[in-house]
C-alpha positions in Angstrom: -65.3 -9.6 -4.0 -63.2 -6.6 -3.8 -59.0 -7.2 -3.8 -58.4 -3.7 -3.2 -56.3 -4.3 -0.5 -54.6 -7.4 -1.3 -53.5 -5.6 -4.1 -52.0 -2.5 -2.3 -50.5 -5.5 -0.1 -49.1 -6.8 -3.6 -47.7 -3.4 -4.7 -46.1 -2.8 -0.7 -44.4 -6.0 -0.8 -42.7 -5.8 -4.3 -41.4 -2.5 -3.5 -40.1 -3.6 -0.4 -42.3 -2.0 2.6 -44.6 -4.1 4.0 -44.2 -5.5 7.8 -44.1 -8.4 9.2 -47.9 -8.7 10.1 -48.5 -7.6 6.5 -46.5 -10.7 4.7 -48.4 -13.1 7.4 -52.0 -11.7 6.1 -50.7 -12.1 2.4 -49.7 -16.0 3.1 -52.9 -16.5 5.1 -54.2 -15.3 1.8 -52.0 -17.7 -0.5 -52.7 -20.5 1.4 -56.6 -20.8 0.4 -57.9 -23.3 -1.7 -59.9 -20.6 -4.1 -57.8 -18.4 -4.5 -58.5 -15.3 -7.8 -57.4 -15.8 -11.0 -55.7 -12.6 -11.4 -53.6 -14.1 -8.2 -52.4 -17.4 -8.6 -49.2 -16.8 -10.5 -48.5 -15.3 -7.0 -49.6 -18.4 -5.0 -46.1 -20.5 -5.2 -44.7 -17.5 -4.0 -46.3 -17.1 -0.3 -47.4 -20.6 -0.2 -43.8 -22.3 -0.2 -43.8 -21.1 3.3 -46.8 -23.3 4.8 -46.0 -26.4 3.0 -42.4 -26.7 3.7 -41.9 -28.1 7.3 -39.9 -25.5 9.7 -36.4 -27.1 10.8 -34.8 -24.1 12.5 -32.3 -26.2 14.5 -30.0 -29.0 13.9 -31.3 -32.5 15.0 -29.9 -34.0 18.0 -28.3 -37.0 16.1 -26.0 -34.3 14.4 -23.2 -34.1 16.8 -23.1 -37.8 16.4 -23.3 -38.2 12.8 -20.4 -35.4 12.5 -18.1 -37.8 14.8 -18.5 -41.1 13.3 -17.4 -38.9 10.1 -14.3 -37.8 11.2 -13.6 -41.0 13.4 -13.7 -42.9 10.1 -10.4 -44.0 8.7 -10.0 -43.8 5.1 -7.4 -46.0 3.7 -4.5 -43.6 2.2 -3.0 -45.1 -1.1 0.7 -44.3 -2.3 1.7 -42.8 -5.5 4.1 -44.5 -7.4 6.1 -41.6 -9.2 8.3 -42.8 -12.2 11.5 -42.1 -12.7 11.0 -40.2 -15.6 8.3 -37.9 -13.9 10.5 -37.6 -11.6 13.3 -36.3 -13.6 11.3 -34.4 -16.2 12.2 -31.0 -14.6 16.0 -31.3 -14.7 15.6 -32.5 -18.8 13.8 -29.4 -19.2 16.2 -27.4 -17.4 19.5 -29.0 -19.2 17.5 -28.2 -22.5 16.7 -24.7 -21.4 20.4 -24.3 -21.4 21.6 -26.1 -24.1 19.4 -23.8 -26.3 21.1 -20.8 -24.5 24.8 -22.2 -25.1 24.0 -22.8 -28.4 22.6 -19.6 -29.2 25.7 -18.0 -27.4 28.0 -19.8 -29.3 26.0 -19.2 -32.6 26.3 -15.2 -32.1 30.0 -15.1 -31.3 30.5 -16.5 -35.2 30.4 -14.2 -37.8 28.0 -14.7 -40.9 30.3 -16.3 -43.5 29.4 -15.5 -47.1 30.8 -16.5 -50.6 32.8 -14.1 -51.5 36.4 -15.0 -50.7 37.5 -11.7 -49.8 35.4 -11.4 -47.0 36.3 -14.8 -45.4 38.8 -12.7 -43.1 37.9 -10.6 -40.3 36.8 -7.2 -41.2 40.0 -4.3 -41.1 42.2 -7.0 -41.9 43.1 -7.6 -45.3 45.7 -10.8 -46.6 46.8 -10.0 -49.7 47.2 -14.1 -51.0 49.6 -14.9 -54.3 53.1 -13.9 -55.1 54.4 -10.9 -54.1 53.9 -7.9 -56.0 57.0 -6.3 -54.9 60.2 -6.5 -57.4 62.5 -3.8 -56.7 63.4 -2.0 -53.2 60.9 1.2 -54.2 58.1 -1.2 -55.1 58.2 -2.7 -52.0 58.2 0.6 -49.5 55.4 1.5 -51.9 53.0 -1.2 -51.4 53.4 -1.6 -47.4 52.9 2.3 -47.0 49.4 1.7 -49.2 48.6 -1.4 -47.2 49.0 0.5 -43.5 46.5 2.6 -42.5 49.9 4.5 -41.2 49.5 6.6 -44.4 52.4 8.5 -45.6 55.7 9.2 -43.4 55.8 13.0 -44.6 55.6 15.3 -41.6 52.9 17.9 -42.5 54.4 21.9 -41.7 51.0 22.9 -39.1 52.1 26.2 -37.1 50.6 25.8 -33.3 50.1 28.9 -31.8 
């Protein structure tokens, strides 16, 4: 027997183009006992249709199912929340800001190293032991090198 057209049929459907009537003579087809060979991969596909029952609508028990649902009281249980749980956020949040104070507090320090001489704050040098100075000269000497005045001798600049 010739297939010809079932087989256009085929080709129209998978592309997208057949009608209505067309898909209803395909399942007709499909829903043979002897069906071709060369066909019955295709078979589950248009068959479904005839051996599934047709519900289109909802049954009339629905409605009634639906309320009993919703009328149904579930029993609620409580929670019990622990103290701790509870407070967990305000521990995190107290150590959130005893890392910040701590950092703070650690940056306002200056790095201390082992050199003695740099124990002091930087621009501000102690000179520690006994005095240096012996005589009145010595002594204008060594605070005019230790200011940052520099020396007391006017300089002669002409301003025009």
């Amino acid at each position: 027997m010739d297939y010809k057209y079932i087989n256009q049929l085929m080709d129209r459907y998978f592309d997208g183009q057949t009608t209505l009537e067309e898909e209803e003579i395909l399942r007709a087809f499909f829903s043979q006992e002897d069906v071709p060979a060369e066909f019955q991969p295709y078979r589950s596909l248009f068959a479904y249709l005839a051996e599934e029952p047709k519900v289109d609508v909802l049954g009339d028990d629905f409605d009634e199912k639906i309320r009993a649902k919703i009328q149904e009281a579930t029993p609620v249980k409580a929670r019990v929340i622990p103290m701790r749980q509870r407070l967990m956020p305000l521990f995190k949040a107290a150590a959130v800001v005893a890392i910040f104070l701590v950092l703070g507090n650690a940056a306002q320090m200056p790095y201390k190293s082992n050199d003695p001489a740099s124990d002091n704050m930087p621009g501000m040098e102690i000179m520690k032991g006994a005095s240096t100075a012996v005589n009145e000269d010595s002594t204008t000497i060594d605070s005019l090198q230790q200011s940052s005045i520099g020396s007391t001798t006017p300089t002669n600049t002409a301003i025009q």
